[in-house]
C-alpha positions as a Python dict, from the first residue, in 0.01 Angstrom:
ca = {
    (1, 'X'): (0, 0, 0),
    (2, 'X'): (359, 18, -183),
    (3, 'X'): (655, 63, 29),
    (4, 'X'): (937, 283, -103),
    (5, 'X'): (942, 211, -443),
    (6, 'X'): (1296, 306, -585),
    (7, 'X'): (1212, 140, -946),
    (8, 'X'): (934, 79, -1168),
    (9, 'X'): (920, -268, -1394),
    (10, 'X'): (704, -234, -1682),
    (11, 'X'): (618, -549, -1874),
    (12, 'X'): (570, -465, -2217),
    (13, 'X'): (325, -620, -2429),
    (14, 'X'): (-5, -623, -2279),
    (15, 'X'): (75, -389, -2029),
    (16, 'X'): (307, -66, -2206),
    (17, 'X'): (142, -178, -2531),
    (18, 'X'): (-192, -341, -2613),
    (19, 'X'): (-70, -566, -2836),
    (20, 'X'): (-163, -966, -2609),
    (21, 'X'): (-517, -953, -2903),
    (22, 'X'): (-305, -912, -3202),
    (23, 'X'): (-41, -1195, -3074),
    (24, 'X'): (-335, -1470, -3016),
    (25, 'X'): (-510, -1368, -3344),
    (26, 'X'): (-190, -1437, -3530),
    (27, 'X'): (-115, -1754, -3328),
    (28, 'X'): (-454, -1835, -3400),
    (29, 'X'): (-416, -1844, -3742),
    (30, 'X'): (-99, -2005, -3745),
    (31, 'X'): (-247, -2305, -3534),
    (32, 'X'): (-557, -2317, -3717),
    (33, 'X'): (-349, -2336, -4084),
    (34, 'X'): (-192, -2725, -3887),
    (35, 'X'): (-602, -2810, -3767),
    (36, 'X'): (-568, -2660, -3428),
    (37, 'X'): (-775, -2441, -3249),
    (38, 'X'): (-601, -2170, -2962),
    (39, 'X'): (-876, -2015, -2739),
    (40, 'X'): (-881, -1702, -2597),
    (41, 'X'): (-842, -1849, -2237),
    (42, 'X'): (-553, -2102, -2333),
    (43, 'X'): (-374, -1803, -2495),
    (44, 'X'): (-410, -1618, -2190),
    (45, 'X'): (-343, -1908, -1941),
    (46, 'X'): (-52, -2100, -2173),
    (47, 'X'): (99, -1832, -2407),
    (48, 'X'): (102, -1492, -2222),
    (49, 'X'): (404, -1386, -2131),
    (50, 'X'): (632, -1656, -2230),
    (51, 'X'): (889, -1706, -2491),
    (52, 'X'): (823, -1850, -2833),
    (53, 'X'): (1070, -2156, -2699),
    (54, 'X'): (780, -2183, -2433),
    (55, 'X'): (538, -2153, -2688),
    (56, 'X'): (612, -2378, -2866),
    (57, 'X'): (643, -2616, -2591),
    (58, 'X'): (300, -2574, -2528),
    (59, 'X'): (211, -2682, -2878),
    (60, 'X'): (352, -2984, -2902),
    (61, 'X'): (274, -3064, -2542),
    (62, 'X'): (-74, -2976, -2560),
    (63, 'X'): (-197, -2963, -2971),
    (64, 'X'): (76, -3280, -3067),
    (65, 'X'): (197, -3017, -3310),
    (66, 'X'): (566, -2917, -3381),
    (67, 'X'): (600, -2586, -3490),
    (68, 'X'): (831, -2554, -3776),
    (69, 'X'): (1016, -2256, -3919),
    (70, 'X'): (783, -2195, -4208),
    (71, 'X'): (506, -2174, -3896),
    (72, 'X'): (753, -1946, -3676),
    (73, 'X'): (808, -1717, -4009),
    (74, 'X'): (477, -1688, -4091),
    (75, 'X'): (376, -1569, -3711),
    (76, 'X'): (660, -1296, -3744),
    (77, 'X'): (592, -1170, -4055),
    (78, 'X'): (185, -1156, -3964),
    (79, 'X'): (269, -974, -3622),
    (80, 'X'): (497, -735, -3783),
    (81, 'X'): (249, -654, -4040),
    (82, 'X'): (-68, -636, -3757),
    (83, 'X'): (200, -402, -3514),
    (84, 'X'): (247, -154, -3830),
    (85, 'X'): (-80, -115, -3901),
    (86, 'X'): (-343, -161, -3572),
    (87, 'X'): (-84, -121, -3292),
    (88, 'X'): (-113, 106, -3001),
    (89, 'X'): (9, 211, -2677),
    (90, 'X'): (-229, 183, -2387),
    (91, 'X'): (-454, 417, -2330),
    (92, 'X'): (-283, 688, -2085),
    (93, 'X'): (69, 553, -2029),
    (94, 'X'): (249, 790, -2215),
    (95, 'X'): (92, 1037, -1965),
    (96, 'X'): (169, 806, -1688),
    (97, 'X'): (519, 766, -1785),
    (98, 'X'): (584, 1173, -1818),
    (99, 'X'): (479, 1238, -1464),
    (100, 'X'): (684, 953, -1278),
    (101, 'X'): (865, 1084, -986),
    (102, 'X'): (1079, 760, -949),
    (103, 'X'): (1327, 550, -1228),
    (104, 'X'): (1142, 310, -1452),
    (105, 'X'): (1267, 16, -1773),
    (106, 'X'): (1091, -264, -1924),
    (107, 'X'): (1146, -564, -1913),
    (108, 'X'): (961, -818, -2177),
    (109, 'X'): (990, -1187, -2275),
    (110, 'X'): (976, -1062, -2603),
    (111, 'X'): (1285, -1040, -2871),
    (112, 'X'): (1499, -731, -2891),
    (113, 'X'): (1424, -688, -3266),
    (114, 'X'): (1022, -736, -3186),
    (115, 'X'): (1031, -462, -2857),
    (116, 'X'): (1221, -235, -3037),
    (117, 'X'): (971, -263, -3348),
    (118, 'X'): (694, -248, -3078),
    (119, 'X'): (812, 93, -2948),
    (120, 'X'): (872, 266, -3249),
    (121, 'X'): (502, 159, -3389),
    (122, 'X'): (368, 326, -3100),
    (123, 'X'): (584, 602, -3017),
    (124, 'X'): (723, 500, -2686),
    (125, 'X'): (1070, 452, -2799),
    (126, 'X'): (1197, 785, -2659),
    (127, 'X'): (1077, 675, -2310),
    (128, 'X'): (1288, 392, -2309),
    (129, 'X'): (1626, 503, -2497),
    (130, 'X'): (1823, 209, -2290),
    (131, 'X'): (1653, 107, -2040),
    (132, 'X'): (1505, -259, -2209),
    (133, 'X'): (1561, -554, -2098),
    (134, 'X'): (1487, -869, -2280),
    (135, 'X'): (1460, -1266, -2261),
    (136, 'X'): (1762, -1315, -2453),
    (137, 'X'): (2010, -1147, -2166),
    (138, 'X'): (1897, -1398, -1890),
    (139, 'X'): (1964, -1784, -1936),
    (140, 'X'): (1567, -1838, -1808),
    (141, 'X'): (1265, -1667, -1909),
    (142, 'X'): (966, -1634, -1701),
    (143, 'X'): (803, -1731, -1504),
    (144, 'X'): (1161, -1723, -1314),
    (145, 'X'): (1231, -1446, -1178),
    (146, 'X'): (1612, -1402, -1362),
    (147, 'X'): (1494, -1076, -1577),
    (148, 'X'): (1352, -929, -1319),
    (149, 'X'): (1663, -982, -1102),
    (150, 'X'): (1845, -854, -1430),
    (151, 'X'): (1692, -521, -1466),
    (152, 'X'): (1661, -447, -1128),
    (153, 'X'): (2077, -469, -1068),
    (154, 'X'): (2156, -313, -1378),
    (155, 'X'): (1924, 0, -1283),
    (156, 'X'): (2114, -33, -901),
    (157, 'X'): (1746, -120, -738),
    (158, 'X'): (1721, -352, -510),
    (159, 'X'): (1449, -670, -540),
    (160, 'X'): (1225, -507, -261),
    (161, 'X'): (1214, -161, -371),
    (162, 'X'): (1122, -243, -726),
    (163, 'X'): (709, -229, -825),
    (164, 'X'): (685, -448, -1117),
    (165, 'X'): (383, -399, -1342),
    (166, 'X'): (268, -684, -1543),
    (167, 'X'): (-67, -883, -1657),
    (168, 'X'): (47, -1257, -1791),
    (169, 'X'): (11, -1536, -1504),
    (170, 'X'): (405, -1595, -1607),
    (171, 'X'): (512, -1270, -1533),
    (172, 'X'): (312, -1212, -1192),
    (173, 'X'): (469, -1541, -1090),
    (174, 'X'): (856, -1442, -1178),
    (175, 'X'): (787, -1070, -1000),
    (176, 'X'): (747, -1273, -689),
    (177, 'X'): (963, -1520, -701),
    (178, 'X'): (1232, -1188, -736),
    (179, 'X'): (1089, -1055, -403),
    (180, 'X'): (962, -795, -559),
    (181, 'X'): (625, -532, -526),
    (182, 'X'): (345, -645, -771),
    (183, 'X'): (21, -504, -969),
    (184, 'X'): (-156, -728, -1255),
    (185, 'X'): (-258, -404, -1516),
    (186, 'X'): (-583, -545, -1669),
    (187, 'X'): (-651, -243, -1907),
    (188, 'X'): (-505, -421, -2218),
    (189, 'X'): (-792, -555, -2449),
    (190, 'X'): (-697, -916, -2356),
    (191, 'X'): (-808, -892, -1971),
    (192, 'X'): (-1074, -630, -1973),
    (193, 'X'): (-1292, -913, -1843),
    (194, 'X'): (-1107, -957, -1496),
    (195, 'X'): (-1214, -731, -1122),
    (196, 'X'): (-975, -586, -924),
    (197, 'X'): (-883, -879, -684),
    (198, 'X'): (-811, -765, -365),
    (199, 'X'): (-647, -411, -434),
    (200, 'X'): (-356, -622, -642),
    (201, 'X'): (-480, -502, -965),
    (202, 'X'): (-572, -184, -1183),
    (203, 'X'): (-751, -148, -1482),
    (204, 'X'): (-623, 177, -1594),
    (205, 'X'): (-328, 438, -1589),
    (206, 'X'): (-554, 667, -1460),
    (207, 'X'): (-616, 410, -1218),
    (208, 'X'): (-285, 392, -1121),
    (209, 'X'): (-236, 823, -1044),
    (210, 'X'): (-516, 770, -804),
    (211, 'X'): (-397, 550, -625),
    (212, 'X'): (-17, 635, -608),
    (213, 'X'): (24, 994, -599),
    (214, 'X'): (326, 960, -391),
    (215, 'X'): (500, 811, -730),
    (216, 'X'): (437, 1088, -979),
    (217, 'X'): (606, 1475, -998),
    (218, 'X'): (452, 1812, -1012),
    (219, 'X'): (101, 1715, -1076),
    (220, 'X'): (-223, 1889, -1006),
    (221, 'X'): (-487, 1694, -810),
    (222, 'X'): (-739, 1718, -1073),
    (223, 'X'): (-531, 1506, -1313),
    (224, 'X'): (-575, 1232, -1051),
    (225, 'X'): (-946, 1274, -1006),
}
């Protein structure tokens, strides 16, 4: 049960757009090009979510590798190139985000450039004229809860009326830290695989209407059925 949610928190990729798959294939192929080998759950567990300073981390922690920027390039250039041509918004948010009763913004660890580019592939740009926030306005990323905290005062919500809606480990983690509502969305093609734990999760938009009627405007029934 949400209580009096004043603001909605969309995370971006993997949750506004299904682009989490197309990320790890092109980090996959990046790694794989210096003899490493990124998994589906290490992606998931290590990469979702975070920064590239955080990624990179990870690499060198985890792979001995240092990422250099011929590597970095090469991942941009790829994920530009994949986002053009196979990227998509998530099946039934731009219904979802037409029939919200109640303020919503993004807010992604992602670059400005790269969310901007992101939004414009998939035609969600006009939804979200100003209302992005991004890693590079808050001195830390998640999983701390700073952008969060960010968006939330610039829209003039307070922490415990905001429902943040996200689906990296990272993200989930900086939502509460911020005192803030949570759902994990697992409808992105990365975390199709995971239940419904304990009502704190939802698999699809549609999902979502049926469950929170009370957040969306001038709908009939049947659209929540």
């Amino acid at each position: 049960m949400l209580a009096d949610v004043q603001l909605i928190i969309f995370d971006c990729d993997g949750v506004l757009i299904d682009s989490e798959v197309l990320s790890m294939r092109m980090w996959q192929q990046v790694l794989k090009e210096r003899g490493a080998n990124l998994t589906p759950a290490y992606f998931v567990d290590e990469f979702l979510g975070k920064s590239v300073q955080i990624v990179e981390q990870c690499v060198a922690r985890d792979f001995g590798i240092t990422l250099t920027a011929d590597d970095l390039a090469r991942f941009h250039h790829r994920l530009v190139a994949s986002f053009a041509a196979h990227l998509k918004p998530t099946e039934g948010i731009v219904s979802l985000l037409q029939q919200l009763s109640v303020p919503y913004c993004l807010a992604t660890s992602s670059s400005s450039e790269r969310t901007s580019q992101a939004l414009s592939c998939t035609s969600l740009a006009p939804y979200f004229p100003q209302h992005r926030f991004t890693r590079s306005q808050v001195t830390r990323g998640k999983p701390a809860p700073d952008l969060f905290l960010y968006a939330a005062e610039a829209m003039g919500a307070a922490p415990a009326n905001c429902l943040v809606i996200e689906d990296s480990p990272a993200g989930l983690e900086a939502a509460h830290a911020a005192g803030m509502q949570v759902l994990r969305f697992t409808g992105g093609s990365h975390l199709q695989y995971l239940d419904d734990l304990n009502g704190t999760s939802i698999s699809s938009w549609q999902a979502f209407k049926t469950r929170f009627p009370e957040l969306l405007k001038n709908i009939d029934m049947k659209d929540t059925e």
